[in-house]
Gaussian input, Z-matrix of N, CA and C with variables (Angstrom, degrees):
# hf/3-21g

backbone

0 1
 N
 C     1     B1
 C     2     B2     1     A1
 N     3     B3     2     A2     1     D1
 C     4     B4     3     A3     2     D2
 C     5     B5     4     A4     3     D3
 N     6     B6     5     A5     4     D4
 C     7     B7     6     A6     5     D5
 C     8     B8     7     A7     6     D6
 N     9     B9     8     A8     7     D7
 C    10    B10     9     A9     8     D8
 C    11    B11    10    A10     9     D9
 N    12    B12    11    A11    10    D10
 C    13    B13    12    A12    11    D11
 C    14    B14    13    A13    12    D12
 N    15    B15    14    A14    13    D13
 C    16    B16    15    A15    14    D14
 C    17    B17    16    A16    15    D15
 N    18    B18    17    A17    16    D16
 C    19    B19    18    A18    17    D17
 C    20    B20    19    A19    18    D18
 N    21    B21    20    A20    19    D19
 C    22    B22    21    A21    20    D20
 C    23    B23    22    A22    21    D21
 N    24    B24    23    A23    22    D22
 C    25    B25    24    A24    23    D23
 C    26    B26    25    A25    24    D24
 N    27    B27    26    A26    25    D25
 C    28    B28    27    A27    26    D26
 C    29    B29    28    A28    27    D27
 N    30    B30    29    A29    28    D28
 C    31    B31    30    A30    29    D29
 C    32    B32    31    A31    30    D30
 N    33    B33    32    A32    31    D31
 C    34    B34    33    A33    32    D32
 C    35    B35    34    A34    33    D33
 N    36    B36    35    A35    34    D34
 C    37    B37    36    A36    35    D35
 C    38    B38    37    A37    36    D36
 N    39    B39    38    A38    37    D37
 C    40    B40    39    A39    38    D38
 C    41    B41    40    A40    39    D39
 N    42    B42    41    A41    40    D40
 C    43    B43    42    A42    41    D41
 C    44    B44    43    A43    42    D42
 N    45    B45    44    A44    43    D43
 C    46    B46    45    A45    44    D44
 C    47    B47    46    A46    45    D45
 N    48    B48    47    A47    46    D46
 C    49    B49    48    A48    47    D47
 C    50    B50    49    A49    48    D48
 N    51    B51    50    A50    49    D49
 C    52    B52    51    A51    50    D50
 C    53    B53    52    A52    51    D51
 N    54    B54    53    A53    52    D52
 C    55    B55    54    A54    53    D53
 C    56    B56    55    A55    54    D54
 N    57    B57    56    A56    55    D55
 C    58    B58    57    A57    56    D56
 C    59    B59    58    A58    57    D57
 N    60    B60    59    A59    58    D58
 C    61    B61    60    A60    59    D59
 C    62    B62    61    A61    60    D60
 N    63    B63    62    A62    61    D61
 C    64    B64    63    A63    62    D62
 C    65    B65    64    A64    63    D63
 N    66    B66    65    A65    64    D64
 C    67    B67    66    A66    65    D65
 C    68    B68    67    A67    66    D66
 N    69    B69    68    A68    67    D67
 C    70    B70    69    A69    68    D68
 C    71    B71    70    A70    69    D69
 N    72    B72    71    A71    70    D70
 C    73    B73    72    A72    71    D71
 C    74    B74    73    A73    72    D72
 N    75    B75    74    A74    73    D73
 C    76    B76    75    A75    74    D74
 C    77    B77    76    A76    75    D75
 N    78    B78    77    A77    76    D76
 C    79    B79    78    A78    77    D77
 C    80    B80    79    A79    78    D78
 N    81    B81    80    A80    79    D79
 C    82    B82    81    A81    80    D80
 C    83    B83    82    A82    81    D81
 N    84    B84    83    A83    82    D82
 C    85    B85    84    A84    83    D83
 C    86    B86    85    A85    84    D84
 N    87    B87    86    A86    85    D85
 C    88    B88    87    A87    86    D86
 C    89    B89    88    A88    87    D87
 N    90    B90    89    A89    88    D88
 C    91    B91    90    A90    89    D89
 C    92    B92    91    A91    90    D90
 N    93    B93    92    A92    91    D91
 C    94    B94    93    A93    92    D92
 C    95    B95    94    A94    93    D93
 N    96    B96    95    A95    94    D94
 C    97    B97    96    A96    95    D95
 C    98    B98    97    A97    96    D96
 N    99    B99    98    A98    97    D97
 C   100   B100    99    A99    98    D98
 C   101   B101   100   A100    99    D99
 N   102   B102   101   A101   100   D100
 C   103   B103   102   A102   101   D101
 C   104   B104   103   A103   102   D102
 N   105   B105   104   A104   103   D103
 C   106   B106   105   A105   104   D104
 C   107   B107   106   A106   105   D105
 N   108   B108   107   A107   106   D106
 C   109   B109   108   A108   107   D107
 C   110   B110   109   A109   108   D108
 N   111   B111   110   A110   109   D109
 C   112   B112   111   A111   110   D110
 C   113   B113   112   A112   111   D111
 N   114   B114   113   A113   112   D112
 C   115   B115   114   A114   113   D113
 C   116   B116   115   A115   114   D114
 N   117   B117   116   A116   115   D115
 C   118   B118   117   A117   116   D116
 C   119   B119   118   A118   117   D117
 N   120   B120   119   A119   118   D118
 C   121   B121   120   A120   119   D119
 C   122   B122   121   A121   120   D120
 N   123   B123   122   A122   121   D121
 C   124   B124   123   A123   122   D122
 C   125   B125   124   A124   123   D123
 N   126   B126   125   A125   124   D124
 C   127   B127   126   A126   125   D125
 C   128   B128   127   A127   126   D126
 N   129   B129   128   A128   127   D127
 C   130   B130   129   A129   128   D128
 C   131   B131   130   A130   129   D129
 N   132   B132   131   A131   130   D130
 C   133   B133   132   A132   131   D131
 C   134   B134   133   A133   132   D132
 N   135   B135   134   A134   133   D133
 C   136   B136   135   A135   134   D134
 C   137   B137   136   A136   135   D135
 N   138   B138   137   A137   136   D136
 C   139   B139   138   A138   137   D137
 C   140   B140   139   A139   138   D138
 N   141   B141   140   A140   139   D139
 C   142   B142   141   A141   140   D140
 C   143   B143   142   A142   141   D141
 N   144   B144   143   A143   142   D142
 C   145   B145   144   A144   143   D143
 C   146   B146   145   A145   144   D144
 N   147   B147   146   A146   145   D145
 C   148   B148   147   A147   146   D146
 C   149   B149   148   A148   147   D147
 N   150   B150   149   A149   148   D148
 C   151   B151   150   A150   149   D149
 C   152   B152   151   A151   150   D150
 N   153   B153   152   A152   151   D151
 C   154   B154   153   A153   152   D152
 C   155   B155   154   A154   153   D153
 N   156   B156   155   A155   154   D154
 C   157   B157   156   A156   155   D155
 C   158   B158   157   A157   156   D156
 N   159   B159   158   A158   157   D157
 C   160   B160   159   A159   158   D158
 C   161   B161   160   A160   159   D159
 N   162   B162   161   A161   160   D160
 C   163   B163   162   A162   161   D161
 C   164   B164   163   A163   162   D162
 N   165   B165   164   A164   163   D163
 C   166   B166   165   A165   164   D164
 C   167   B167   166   A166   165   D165
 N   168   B168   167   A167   166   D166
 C   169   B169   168   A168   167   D167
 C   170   B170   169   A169   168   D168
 N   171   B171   170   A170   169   D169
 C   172   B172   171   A171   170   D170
 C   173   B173   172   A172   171   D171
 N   174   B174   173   A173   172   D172
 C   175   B175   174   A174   173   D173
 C   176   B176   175   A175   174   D174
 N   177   B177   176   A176   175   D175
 C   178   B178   177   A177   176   D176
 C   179   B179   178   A178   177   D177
 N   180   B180   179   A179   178   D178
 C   181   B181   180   A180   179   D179
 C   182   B182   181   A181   180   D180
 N   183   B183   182   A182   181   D181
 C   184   B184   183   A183   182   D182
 C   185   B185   184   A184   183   D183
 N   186   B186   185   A185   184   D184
 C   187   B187   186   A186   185   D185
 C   188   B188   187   A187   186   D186
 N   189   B189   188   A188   187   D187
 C   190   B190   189   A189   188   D188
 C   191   B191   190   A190   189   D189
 N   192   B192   191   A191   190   D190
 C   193   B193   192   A192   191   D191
 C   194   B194   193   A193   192   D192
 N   195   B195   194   A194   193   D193
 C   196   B196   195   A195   194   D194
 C   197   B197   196   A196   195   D195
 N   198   B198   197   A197   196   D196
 C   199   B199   198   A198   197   D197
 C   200   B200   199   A199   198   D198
 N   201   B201   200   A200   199   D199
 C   202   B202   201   A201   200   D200
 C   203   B203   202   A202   201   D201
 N   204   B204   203   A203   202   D202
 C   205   B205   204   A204   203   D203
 C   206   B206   205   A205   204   D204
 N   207   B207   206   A206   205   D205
 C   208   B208   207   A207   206   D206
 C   209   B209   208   A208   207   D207
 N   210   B210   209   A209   208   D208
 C   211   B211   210   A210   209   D209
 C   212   B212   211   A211   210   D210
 N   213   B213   212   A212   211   D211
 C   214   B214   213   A213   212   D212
 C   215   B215   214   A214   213   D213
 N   216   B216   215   A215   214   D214
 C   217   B217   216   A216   215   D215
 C   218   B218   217   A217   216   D216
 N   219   B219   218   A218   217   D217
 C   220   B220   219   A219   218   D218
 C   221   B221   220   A220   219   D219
 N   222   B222   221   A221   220   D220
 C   223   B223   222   A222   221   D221
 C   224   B224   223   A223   222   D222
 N   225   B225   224   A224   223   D223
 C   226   B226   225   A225   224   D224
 C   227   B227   226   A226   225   D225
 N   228   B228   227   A227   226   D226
 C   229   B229   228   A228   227   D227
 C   230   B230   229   A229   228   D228
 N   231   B231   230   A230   229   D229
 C   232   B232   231   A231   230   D230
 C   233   B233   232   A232   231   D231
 N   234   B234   233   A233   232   D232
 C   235   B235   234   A234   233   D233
 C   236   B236   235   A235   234   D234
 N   237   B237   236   A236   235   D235
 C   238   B238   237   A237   236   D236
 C   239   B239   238   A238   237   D237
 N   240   B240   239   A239   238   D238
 C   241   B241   240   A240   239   D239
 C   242   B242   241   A241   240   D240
 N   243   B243   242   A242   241   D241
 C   244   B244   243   A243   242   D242
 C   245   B245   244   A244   243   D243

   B1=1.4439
   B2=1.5296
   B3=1.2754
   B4=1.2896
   B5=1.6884
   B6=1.3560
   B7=1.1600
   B8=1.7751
   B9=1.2344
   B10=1.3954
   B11=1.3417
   B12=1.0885
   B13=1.3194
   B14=1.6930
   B15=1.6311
   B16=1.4920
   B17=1.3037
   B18=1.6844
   B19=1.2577
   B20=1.7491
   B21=1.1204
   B22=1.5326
   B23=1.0932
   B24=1.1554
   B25=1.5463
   B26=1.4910
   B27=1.4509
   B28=1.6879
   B29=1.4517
   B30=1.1625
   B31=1.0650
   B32=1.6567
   B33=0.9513
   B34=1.5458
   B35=1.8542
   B36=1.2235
   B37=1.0837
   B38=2.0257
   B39=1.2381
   B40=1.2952
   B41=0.9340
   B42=1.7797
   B43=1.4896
   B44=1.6050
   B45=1.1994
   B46=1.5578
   B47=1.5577
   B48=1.2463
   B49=1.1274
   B50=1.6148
   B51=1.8240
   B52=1.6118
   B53=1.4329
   B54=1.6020
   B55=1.1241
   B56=1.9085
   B57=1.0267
   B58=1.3524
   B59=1.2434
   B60=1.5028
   B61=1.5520
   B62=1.5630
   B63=1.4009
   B64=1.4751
   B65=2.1701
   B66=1.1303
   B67=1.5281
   B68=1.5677
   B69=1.2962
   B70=1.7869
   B71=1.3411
   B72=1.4012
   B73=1.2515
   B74=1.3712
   B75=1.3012
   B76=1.4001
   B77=1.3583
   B78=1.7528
   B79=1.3480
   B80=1.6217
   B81=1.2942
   B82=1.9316
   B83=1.9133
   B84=1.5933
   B85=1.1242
   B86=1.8796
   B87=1.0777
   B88=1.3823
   B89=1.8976
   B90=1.1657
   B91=1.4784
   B92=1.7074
   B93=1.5835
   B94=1.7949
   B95=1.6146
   B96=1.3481
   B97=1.8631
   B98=1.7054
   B99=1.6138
   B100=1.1835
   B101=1.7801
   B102=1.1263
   B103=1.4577
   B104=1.8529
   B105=1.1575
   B106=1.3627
   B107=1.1754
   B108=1.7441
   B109=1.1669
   B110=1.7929
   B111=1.4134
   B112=1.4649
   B113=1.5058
   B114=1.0681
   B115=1.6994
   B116=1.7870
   B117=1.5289
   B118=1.5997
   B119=1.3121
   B120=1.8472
   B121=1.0352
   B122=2.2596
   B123=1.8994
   B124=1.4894
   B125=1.6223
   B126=1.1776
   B127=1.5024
   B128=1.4617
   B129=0.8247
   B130=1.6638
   B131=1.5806
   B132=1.4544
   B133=1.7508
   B134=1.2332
   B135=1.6712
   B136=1.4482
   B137=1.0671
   B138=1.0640
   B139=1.7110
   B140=1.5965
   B141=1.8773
   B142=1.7217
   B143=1.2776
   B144=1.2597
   B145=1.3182
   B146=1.4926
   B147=1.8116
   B148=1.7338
   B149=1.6974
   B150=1.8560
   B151=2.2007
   B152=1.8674
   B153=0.9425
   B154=1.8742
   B155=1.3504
   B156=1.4855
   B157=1.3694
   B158=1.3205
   B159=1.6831
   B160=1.2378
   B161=1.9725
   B162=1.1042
   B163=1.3479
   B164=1.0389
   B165=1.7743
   B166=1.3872
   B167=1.7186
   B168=1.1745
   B169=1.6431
   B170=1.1779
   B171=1.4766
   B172=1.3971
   B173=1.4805
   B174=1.4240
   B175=1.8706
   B176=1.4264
   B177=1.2469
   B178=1.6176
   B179=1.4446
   B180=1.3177
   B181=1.5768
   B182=1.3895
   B183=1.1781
   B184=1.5620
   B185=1.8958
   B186=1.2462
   B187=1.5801
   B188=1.6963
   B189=1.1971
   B190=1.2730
   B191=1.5371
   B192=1.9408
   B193=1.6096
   B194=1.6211
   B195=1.3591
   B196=1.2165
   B197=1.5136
   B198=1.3007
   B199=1.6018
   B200=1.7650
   B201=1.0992
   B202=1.8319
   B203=1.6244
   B204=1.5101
   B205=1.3514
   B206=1.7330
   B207=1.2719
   B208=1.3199
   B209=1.7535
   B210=1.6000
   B211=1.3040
   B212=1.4955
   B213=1.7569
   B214=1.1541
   B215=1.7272
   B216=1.4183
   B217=1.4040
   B218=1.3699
   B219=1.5048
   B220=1.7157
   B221=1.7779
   B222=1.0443
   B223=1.4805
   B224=1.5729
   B225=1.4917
   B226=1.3257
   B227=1.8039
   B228=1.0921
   B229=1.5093
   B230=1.6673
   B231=1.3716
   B232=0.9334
   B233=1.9289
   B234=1.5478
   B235=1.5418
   B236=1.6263
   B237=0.8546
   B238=1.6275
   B239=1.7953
   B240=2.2633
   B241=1.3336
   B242=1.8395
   B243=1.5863
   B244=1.6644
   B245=1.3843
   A1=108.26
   A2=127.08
   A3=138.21
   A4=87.14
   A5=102.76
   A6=114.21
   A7=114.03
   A8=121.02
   A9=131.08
   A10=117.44
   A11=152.90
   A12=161.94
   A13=107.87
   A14=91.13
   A15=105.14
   A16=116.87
   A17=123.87
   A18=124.00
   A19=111.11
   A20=104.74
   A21=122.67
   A22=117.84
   A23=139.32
   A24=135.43
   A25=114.89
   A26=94.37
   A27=98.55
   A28=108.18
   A29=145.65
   A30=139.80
   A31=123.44
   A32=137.71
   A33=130.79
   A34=101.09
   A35=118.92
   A36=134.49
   A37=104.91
   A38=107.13
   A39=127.49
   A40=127.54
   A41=145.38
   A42=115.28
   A43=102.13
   A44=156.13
   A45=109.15
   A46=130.40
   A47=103.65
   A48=110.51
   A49=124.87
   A50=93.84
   A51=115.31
   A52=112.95
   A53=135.12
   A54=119.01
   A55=84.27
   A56=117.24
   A57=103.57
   A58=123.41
   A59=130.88
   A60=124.85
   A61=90.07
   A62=140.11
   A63=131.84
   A64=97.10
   A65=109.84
   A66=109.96
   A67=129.75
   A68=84.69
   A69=92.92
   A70=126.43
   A71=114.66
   A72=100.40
   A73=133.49
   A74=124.32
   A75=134.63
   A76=88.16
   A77=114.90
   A78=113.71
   A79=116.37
   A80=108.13
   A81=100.57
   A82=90.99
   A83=108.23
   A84=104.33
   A85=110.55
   A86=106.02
   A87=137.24
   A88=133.33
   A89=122.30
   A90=95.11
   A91=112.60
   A92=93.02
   A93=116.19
   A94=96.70
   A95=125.20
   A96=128.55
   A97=118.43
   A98=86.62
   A99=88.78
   A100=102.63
   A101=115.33
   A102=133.32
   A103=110.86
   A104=99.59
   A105=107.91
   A106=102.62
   A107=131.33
   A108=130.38
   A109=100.38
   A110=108.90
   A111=104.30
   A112=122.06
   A113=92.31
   A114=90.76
   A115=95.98
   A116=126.51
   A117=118.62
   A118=145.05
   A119=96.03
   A120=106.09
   A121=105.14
   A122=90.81
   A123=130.75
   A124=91.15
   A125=108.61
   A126=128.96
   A127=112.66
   A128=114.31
   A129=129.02
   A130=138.77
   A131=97.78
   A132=137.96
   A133=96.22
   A134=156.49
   A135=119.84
   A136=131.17
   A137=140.33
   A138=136.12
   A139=102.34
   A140=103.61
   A141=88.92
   A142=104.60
   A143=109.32
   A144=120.15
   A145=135.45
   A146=95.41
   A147=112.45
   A148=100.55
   A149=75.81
   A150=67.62
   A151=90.86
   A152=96.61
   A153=110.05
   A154=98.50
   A155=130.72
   A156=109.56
   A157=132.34
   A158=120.81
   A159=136.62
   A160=108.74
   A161=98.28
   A162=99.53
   A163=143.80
   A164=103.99
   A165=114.75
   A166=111.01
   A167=105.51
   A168=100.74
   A169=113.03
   A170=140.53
   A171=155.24
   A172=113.50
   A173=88.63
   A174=103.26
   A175=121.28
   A176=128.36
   A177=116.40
   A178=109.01
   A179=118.82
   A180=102.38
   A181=121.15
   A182=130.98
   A183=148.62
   A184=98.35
   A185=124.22
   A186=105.35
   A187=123.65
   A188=93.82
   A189=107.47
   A190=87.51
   A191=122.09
   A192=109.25
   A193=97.57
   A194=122.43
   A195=125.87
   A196=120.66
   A197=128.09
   A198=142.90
   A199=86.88
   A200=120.55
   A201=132.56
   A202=73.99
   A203=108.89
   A204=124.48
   A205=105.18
   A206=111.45
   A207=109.24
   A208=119.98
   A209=103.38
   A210=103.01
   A211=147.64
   A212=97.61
   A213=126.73
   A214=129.32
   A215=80.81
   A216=108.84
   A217=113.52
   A218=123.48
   A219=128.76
   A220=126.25
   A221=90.33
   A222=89.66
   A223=103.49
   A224=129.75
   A225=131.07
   A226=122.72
   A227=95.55
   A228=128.65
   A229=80.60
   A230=162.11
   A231=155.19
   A232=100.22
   A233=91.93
   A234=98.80
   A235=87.84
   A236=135.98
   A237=142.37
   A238=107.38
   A239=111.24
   A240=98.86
   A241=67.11
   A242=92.66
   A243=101.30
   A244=119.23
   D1=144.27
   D2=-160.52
   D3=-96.08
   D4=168.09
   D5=177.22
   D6=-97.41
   D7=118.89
   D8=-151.27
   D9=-133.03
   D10=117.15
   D11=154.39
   D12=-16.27
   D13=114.71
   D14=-178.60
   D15=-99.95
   D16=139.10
   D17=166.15
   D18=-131.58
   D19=158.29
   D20=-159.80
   D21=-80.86
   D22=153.44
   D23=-167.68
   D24=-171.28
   D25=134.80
   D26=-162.71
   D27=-92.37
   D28=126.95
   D29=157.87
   D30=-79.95
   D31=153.00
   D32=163.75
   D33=-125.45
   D34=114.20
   D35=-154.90
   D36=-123.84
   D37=165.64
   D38=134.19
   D39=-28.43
   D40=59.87
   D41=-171.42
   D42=-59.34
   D43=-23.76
   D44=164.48
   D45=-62.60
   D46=-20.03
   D47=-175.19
   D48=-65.61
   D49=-47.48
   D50=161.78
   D51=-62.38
   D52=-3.96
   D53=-169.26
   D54=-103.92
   D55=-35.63
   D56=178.85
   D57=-96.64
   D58=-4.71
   D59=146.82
   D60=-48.79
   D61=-64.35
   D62=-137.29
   D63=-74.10
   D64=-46.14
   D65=155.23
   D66=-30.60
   D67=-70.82
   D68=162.22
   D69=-51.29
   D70=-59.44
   D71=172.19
   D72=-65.16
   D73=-17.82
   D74=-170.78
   D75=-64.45
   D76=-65.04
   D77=-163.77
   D78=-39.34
   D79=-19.41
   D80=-147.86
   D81=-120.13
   D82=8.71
   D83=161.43
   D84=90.37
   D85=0.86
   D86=-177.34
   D87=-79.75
   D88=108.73
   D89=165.46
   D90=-81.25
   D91=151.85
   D92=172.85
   D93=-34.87
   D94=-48.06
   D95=175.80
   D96=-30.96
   D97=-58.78
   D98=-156.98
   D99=-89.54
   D100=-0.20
   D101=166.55
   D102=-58.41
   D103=-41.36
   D104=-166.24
   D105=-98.96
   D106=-32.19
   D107=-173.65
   D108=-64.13
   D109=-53.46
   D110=177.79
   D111=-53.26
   D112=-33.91
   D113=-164.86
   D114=-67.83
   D115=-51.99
   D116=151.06
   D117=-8.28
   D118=-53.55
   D119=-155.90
   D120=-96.84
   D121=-1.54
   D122=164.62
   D123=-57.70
   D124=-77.71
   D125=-167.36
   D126=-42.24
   D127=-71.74
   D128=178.55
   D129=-60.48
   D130=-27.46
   D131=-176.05
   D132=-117.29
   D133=59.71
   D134=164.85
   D135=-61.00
   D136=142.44
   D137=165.23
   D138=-55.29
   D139=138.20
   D140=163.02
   D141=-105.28
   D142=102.34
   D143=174.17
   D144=61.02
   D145=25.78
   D146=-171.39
   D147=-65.81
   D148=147.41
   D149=-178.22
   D150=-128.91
   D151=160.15
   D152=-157.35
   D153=-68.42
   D154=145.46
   D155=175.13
   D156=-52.46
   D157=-10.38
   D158=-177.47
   D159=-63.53
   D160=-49.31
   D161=163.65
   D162=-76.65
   D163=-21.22
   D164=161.22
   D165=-63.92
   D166=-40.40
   D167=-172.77
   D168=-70.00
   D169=-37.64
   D170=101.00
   D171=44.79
   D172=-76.52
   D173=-163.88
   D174=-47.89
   D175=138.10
   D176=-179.46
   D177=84.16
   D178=-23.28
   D179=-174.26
   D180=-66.53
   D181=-19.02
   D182=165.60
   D183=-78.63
   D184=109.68
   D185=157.19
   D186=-64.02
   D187=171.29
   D188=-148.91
   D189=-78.16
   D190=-26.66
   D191=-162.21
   D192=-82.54
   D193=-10.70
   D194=-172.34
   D195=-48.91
   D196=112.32
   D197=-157.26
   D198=-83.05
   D199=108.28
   D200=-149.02
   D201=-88.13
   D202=-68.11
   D203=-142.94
   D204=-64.96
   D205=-31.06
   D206=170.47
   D207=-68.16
   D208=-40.04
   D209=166.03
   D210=-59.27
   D211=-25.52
   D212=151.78
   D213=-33.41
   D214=-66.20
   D215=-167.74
   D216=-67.59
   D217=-58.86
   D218=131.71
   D219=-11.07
   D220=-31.14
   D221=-173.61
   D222=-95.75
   D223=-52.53
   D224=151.70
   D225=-20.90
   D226=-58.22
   D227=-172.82
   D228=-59.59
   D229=-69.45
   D230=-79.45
   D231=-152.71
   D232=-24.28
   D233=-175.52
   D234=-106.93
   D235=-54.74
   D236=-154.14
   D237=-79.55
   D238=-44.10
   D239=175.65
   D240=106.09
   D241=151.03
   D242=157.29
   D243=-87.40

């Protein structure tokens, strides 16, 4: 994001809601601002269908002949006990 001329804006909110946007964001290193600016900038900009590089790196690593559902099930079987 370029650097852009900011103006102020009042919200009238939820105070529970504002007490846990302000939670949230603390956790993720964030001000409540820039919480809302993204979620906007969500709105206005959609992604078509961008996927994070995490998933890009991701993709394909399972083959495609790979029987998922059996592996699944094995793996349950293995955490849970039959």
């Amino acid at each position: 994001m370029t650097i852009q001329e900011k103006k102020k804006l009042t919200l009238r909110l939820n105070k529970r809601l504002i007490d846990q946007a302000k939670v949230y964001a603390a956790r993720h290193n964030l001000s409540v601002s820039e919480l809302v600016e993204t979620y906007f900038l969500n709105l206005v900009e959609p992604t078509s269908e961008e996927h994070t590089s995490l998933v890009q790196q991701l993709t394909g690593i399972i083959p495609e002949s790979a029987d998922v559902e059996r592996m699944y099930g094995d793996y349950l079987v293995e955490k849970h006990g039959e």
